[in-house]
N, C-alpha and C positions, 0 to 999 in steps of 0.2 A: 194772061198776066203779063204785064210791061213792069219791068222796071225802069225807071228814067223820068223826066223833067218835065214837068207838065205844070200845071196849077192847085194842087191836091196836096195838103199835110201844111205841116208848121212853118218849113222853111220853104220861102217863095220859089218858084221854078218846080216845085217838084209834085212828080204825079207817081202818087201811092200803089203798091203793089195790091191788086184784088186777085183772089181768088175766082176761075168762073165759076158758077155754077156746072158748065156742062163737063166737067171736069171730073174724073171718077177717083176716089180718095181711093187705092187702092190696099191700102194697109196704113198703120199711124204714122210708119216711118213719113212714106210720102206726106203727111198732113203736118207734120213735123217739121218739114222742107219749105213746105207754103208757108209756116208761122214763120220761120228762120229767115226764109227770102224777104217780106212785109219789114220784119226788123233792119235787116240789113240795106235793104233799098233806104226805108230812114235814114241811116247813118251815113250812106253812098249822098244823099239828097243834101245833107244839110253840114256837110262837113265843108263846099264850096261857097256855104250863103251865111257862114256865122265864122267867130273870131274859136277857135276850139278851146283854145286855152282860157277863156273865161265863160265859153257858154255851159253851165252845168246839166244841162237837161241834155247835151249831148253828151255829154260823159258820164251821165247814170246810164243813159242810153246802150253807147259802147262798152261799157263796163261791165253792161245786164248781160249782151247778147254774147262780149266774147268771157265773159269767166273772171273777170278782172279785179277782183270784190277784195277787201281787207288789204290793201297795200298801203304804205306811208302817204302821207300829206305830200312829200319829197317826190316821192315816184310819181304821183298822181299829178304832180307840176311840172317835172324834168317830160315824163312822156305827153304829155297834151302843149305844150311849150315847143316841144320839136317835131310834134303831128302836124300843130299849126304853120311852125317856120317850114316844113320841107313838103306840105304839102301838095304844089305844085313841082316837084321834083322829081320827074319819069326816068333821073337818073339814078335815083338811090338804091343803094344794094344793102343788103339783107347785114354783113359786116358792119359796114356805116353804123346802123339803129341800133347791132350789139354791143359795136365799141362804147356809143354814144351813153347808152344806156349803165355800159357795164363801167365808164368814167363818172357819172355822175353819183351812180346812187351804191359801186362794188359790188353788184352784182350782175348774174351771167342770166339774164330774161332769156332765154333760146323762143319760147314762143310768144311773149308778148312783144318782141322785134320782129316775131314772122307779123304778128297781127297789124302793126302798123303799118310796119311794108305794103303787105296787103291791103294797107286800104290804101296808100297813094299810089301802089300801082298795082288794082286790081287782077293783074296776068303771073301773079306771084301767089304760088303756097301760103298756106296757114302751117305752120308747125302746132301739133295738139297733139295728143295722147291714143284720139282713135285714129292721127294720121298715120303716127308711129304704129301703133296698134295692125292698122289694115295693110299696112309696109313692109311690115316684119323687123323695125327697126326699135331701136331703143335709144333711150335718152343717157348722153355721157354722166356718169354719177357726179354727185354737186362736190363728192371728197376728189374726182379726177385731179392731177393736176395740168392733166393736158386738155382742162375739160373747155377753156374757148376753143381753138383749135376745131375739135372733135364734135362739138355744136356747131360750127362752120360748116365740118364735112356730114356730119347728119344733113341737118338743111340740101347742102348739093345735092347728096342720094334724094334728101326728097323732092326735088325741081327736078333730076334726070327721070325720076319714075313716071313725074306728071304727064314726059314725052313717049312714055309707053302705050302697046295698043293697046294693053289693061286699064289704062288709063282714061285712056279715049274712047273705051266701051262705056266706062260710066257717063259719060255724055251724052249718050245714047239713051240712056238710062232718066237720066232727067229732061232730054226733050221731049223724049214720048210723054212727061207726066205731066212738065210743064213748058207746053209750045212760046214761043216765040218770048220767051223774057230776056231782056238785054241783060246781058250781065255775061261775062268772060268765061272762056270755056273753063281755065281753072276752076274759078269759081266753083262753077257748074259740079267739076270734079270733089271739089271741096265738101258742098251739100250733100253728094249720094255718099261721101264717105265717113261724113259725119255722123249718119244716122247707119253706118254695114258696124255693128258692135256686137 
């Protein structure tokens, strides 16, 4: 399975994740991983060949695969509006997309700012529930009052773990199931640990 650019799917340049056949599903999780990969290549694919902020079929798209469902008309324009502006931005930091986020709409998104980060620059953490979960970390309460702060240093803890050999084992984990797909080692770590619940 390749992820990356080719001639294959909706948006031009891009060539669709397949599953081989010779590939052995070895439990759902891993089959679980192939669907997740497929979706996310999409979004990888078509985020650099469309305008985000008005193409809708990428934002049911990203909305489906990261969890994004039931939010204001507000939010759903402040965050695809600054996905599209910074998207070429290999500088942007994880603070940036919370300030940004938490000026527009008064709220502290701790993981819908990991997710966009993530997707402009693919070598950065997801913040999620079964990151925290597989972390041993928790999320700062919404009554905190030190709760940006403390959602900053969450996040750090979870980019310094990504540099652990724990960390580096699950990439092992997903080469052996799924050889040679492009896509970032984080990444990589992201997938086996989305589905360890």
């Amino acid at each position: 399975m390749i992820c990356g650019y080719g001639g294959i799917g909706r948006c031009a340049g891009f060539r669709c994740c397949h599953l081989s056949e010779r590939w052995t599903v070895v439990d759902t999780s891993i089959e679980k991983i192939g669907i997740g990969l497929q979706k996310y290549c999409s979004i990888m694919a078509c985020l650099y060949q469309t305008d985000v902020s008005k193409d809708r079929e990428f934002q049911r798209l990203f909305n489906g695969y990261y969890r994004m469902r039931q939010r204001s008309e507000r939010f759903y324009c402040c965050f695809y509006c600054y996905l599209e502006e910074h998207k070429f931005d290999t500088a942007l930091t994880y603070a940036q997309v919370l300030t940004y986020l938490f000026q527009e709409t008064g709220c502290i998104y701790a993981s819908f700012s990991s997710k966009l980060l993530a997707t402009v620059r693919p070598e950065m953490p997801v913040w999620d529930k079964y990151v925290l979960y597989n972390l041993g970390l928790k999320a700062p309460y919404y009554s905190c009052k030190s709760r940006f702060p403390r959602v900053l240093d969450t996040y750090q803890k979870i980019c310094d773990w990504y540099q652990t050999p724990e960390a580096q084992s699950k990439i092992a984990v997903f080469d052996a199931n799924f050889p040679n797909v492009d896509i970032t080692d984080v990444k990589k770590i992201d997938f086996v640990l989305w589905q360890t619940r």
